[in-house]
C-alpha positions, 0 to 999 in steps of 0.5 A: 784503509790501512793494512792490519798489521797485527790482528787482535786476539780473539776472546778467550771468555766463555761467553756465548758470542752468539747474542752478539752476532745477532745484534750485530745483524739487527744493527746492519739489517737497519744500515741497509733499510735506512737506504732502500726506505727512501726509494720509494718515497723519491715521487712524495719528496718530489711533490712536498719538497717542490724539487725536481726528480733528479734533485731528490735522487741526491737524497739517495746517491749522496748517502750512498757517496758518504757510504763509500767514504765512510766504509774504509775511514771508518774501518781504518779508525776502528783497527786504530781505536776499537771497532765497537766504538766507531760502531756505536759511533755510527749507529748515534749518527744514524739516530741523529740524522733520522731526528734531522730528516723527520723534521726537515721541511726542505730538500737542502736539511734533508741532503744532510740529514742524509749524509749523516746518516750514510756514516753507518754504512760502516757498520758492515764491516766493522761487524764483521771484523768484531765476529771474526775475532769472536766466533771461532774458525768454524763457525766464522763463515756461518756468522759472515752469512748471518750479517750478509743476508740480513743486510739483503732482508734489511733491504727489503724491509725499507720499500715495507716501511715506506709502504706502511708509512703511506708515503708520510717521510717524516713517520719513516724516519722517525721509526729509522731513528727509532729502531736505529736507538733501540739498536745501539742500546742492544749492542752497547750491552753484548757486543764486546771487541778486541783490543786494538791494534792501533798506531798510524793515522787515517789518510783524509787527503784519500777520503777527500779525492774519493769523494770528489772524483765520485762526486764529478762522476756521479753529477756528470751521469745524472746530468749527461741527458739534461745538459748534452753528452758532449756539453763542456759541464759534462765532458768537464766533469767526466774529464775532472773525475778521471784525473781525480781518480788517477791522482786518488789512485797515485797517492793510494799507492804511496801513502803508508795508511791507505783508505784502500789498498789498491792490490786488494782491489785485483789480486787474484784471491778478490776480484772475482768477489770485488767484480762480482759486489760492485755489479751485484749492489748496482743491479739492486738499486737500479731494479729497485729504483726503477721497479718503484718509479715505473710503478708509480708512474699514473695509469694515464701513461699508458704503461705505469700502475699509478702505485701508491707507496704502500702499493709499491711496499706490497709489490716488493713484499715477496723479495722481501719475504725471500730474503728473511727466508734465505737468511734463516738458513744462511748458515746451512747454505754456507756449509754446504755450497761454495761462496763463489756458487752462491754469489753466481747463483745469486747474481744469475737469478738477479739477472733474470728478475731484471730481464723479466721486467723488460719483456713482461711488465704491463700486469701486477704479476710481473712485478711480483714475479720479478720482486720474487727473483729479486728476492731468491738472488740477492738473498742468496748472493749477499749471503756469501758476498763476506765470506767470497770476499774474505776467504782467500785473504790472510786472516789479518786482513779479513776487516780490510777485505771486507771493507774493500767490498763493501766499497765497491759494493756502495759504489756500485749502488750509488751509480744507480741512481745517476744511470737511472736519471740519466737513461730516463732523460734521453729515453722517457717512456716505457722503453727508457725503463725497459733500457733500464732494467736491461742495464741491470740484468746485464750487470746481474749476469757479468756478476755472475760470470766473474764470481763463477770464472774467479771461484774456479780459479781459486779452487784450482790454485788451492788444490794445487798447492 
């Protein structure tokens, strides 16, 4: 993604922008829904879809993977010809690949229905782009608040859906590729955008090392229990993504348009905020992940509940319930508390949901104890996510900071899963998902150190000045 050279000038109409704000918060409510509703249902996919688990946990870390992708090109196109079109253009692929995975009657159509249904991960973004040009200063951390703790509530609502789809992966689509459509028709109608900058060209040769050494990376995670750690495919495939990655990283560096722009990964004013997403969204799916499988593991284990989807649905209600609240008063907590605080705090209090279920997890009031953590930490910490990742850039660059964590954040997410396959392998059992939730909570906690250590340094730099 391109360095905004230029950026558009905001809109001098009287209108109130803030209908468009919400909509806009609906639109990516749904972008983070569409991903967390298949968590559940990766146990019914396995069943009526005759795949393995790992097979299945593709339909999840593929979308995840495009996501990645999708994040920076489409910003980069959205700087070039608008970013209200590459979002209604992201919504429309949304809507056709929930129709694609309604009717799909194997594993193969749904992987692609997934895949272009990861596009919209985009969204994000490009949204916060559209209200940084909308919303005056003062009220743009507000509106950056708004978008990222509706995501989080998003998030939750995808396990609710499942549950209340009892499980059917055909009715949950279609109500995504519904709502997806009612979506787009709202934004189409109140989102306007500013002109342009234009000029350049998207760097399709970074988007395709992207994908592959993510590819090999993820395939070697996933398949590292099954095939051997010191197999030849898995050292092959580990030794394929780091010189992918190093190639990746070469032509970033050089190319005039890059997908990413490497020094917005480290410098100063970001990293904290970049640490910080990608530890924070790899927390989230692991807890999620493994809360819903260890769930629905049959009672006859001897540690699982035999949790139907709706179950599940029911057990991650309270973060769900967490996160709607939090982002009603989103916007109080942005004026009054540092975003680097709340993204610690946040990830802090995500630490602890995970370490719950290491310690304590043979009774539903763990679950829901956990759910409930969960819930008060991401709610929080995604709240101020935006916000941390922008407000020490220029203001040219905020859609570009803002897409460089989401990236991270994805990538962070889409590791998720391979780790989670990857643990079970080698540790079937209760204490394979003990290990897994351990993993989490030490990534909620790392989060948290990174945000606090980086917002404080910041701060100091600022008052310095």
């Amino acid at each position: 993604m391109a360095t905004v050279v230029a950026s558009a000038p905001r809109e001098t109409s009287t209108r109130n922008p803030w209908p468009a704000v919400v909509s806009l918060a609906f639109a990516a409510s749904i972008a983070a829904l569409q991903n967390t509703a298949v968590v559940p249902l990766l146990p019914v996919l396995q069943r009526e879809l005759h795949a393995s688990l790992t097979a299945v946990t593709w339909t999840l870390t593929l979308s995840l993977l495009v996501a990645a992708v999708a994040t920076p090109l489409l910003s980069r196109f959205g700087d070039m010809y608008g970013r209200r079109p590459m979002i209604l253009g992201a919504l429309a692929l949304l809507v056709i690949g929930s129709v694609m995975a309604a009717l799909a009657t194997s594993l193969a159509w749904l992987i692609v229905a997934r895949v272009l249904q990861g596009a919209v991960a985009a969204l994000v973004p490009l949204s916060i782009g559209v209200v940084r040009d909308t919303l005056p200063k003062h009220q743009l951390a507000t509106g950056i608040g708004v978008l990222s703790a509706t995501m989080g509530f998003g998030s939750g609502g995808g396990m609710i859906l499942a549950g209340l789809a009892a499980g059917d992966f055909h009715l949950v689509f279609w109500i995504t590729g519904g709502i997806s459509l009612v979506a787009a028709i709202v934004v189409a109608f109140l989102v306007r955008d500013g002109a342009p900058a234009g000029g350049g060209r998207p760097d399709l040769l970074g988007a395709a090392l992207l994908t592959s050494w993510l590819v090999a990376l993820l395939l070697a995670i996933s398949q590292g229990g099954s095939w051997g750690w010191t197999s030849p495919g898995v050292l092959g495939l580990f030794a394929a993504a780091a010189m992918l990655a190093a190639i990746w990283v070469a032509v970033e560096r050089k190319v005039a348009a890059p997908l990413v722009e490497m020094a917005m990964l480290v410098q100063r004013g970001t990293i904290g905020a970049t640490v910080a997403s990608m530890l924070l969204g790899f927390a989230f799916f692991t807890i999620l992940t493994g809360m819903s499988s260890f769930a629905q593991v049959p009672e006859s284990t001897g540690y699982g509940f035999g949790a139907s989807t709706l179950q599940v649905g029911l057990y991650l209600l309270p973060s769900t319930l967490f996160m709607l609240v939090i982002s009603l008063f989103a916007g109080r907590f942005m004026r009054r508390f540092q975003a680097s605080s709340m993204v610690a705090a946040g990830s802090a209090v995500t630490a602890l949901a995970a370490l719950l279920l290491v310690v304590a997890n043979d009774s539903a009031a763990d679950l829901y104890a956990s759910s409930s953590l969960m819930g008060i930490g991401l709610g929080i910490g995604y709240a101020a996510l935006g916000t941390m990742a922008v407000e020490h850039v220029d203001p040219a660059k905020t859609a570009l900071a803002a897409g460089v964590n989401a990236l991270v954040r994805i990538v962070g997410g889409s590791t998720a899963g391979a780790v989670i396959a990857a643990i079970l392998a080698a540790q079937p059992g209760v204490l394979g998902y003990q290990w897994i939730f351990g993993v989490a909570a030490a990534a909620g906690a790392v989060a948290a150190v990174f945000a606090a250590v980086y917002g404080a340094l910041n701060r100091r730099t600022l008052a310095a000045a």
